[in-house]
C-alpha positions, 0 to 999 in steps of 0.5 A: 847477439844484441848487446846489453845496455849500459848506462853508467848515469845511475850509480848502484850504491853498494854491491854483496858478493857471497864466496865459498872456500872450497877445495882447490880445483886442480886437487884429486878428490879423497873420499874418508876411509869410513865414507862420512864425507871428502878428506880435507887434511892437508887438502889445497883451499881456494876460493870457488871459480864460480865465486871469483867470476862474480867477485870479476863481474862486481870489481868491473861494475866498480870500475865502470862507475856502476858501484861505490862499494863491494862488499864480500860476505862469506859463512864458514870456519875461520881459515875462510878470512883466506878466501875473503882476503882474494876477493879484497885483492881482486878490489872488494872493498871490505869484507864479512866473515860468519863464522861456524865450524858447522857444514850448512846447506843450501837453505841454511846458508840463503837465510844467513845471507838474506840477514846480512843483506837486510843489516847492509841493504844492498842493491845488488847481490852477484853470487856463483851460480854453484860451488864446485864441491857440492854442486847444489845450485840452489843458493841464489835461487832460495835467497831471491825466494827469501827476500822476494828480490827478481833473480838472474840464474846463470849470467853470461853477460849483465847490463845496467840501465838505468834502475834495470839490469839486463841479464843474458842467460845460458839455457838449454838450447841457447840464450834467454835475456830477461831485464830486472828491477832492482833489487836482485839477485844474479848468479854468474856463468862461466861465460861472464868474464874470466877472473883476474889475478891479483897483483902483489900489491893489491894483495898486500893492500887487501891485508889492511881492508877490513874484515867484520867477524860474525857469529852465526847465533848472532844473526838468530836464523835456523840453519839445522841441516835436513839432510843426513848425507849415508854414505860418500863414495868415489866414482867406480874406476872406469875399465880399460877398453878393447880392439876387437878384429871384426865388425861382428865382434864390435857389434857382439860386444856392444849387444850383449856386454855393453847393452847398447844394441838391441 
């Protein structure tokens, strides 16, 4: 694969990463009793995986002497200022907390975004392509829409050059590189880069960068749900398998209890 182009000359004056807490990786999901939604009592937080690749890709950018600052916006309750702090950690420089109790969508949360990009002005913005909890994959999409800025879906690998970015993507079947002018929009692929851990004291550093808290009324956009979710269940537990002696049986079985054959 060829490589992507970087060239350092230019200097993308500030980056805006979005991040989403979300329920720990490592936790088994618990689905409500009366089936309204997923139980979050007691539950493991973090920030999502596919936000911390983003946050990697814009501290690298900064250290390269691509970016001057990097800025770390995230929509959400007030226990949120936890994921925000990790992304300060990793080397954000400062960070925006929007904050409501409310669970917004996809669309709600693009027109939040595409208002603070509008009072920050950013030349670039690294998201997650999805958050692991809804798996939505539509906030990058709908906040390029929104602001009319080119956009860069599932990133494997970016390049500066110049006023251009060269972005490598995943597609079905293989690989696609597309090159934007900036503005844009880019959202990160697991095959991007791995994640950091913070050091102790990055993370006692992080503790003194500054957070700038927001209202959601403040920035005046409709972010009322369209969607009733009905019902939320966990997935039926799968049944144990069985031996069978013969090559008839096996394929008995697979006739006429699997449906596989016909």
């Amino acid at each position: 694969m060829e490589e992507l182009g970087d060239d350092c000359g230019e200097t993308i004056m500030k980056i805006l990463v979005p991040v989403k807490r979300v329920v720990d990786y490592n936790v088994k999901i618990r689905v409500k009793p009366d089936q309204t939604g997923v139980d979050l009592a007691n539950v493991k937080m973090s920030m999502n995986p596919f936000c911390e690749i983003a946050v990697e890709e814009a501290v690298r950018l900064q250290e390269a002497g691509t970016a001057t600052e990097i800025i770390v916006v995230s929509v959400g309750p007030t226990q949120a200022q936890e994921t925000i702090r990790t992304a300060l950690a990793m080397g954000a420089d400062r960070g925006i907390l929007v904050k409501t109790d409310d669970d917004l969508e996809p669309l709600g949360i693009a027109k939040v975004l595409k208002a603070v990009v509008e009072a920050e002005s950013p030349d670039l913005v690294i998201l997650g392509k999805q958050a692991i909890d809804g798996d939505n994959n539509q906030t990058g999409q709908m906040l390029a829409a929104l602001l009319g800025w080119s956009q860069g879906t599932f990133a494997s690998e970016l390049g500066i050059e110049g006023d251009k970015i060269n972005v490598m993507r995943e597609i079905d079947g293989g690989l696609q590189g597309v090159k934007l002018a900036m503005p844009a929009i880019i959202t990160t692929d697991l095959r991007l880069n791995e994640p950091r851990y913070a050091s102790l004291p990055n993370i006692m550093k992080a503790k003194k960068k500054p957070i700038d808290e927001k209202e959601l009324a403040e920035y005046g956009v409709d972010a009322a749900p369209r969607l009733e979710i009905v019902k939320v269940a966990e997935p039926a537990e799968r049944e144990a398998g069985v031996k069978v002696e013969t090559v008839g049986e096996l394929v008995d079985k697979l006739k006429n209890e699997a449906g596989v054959l016909q």
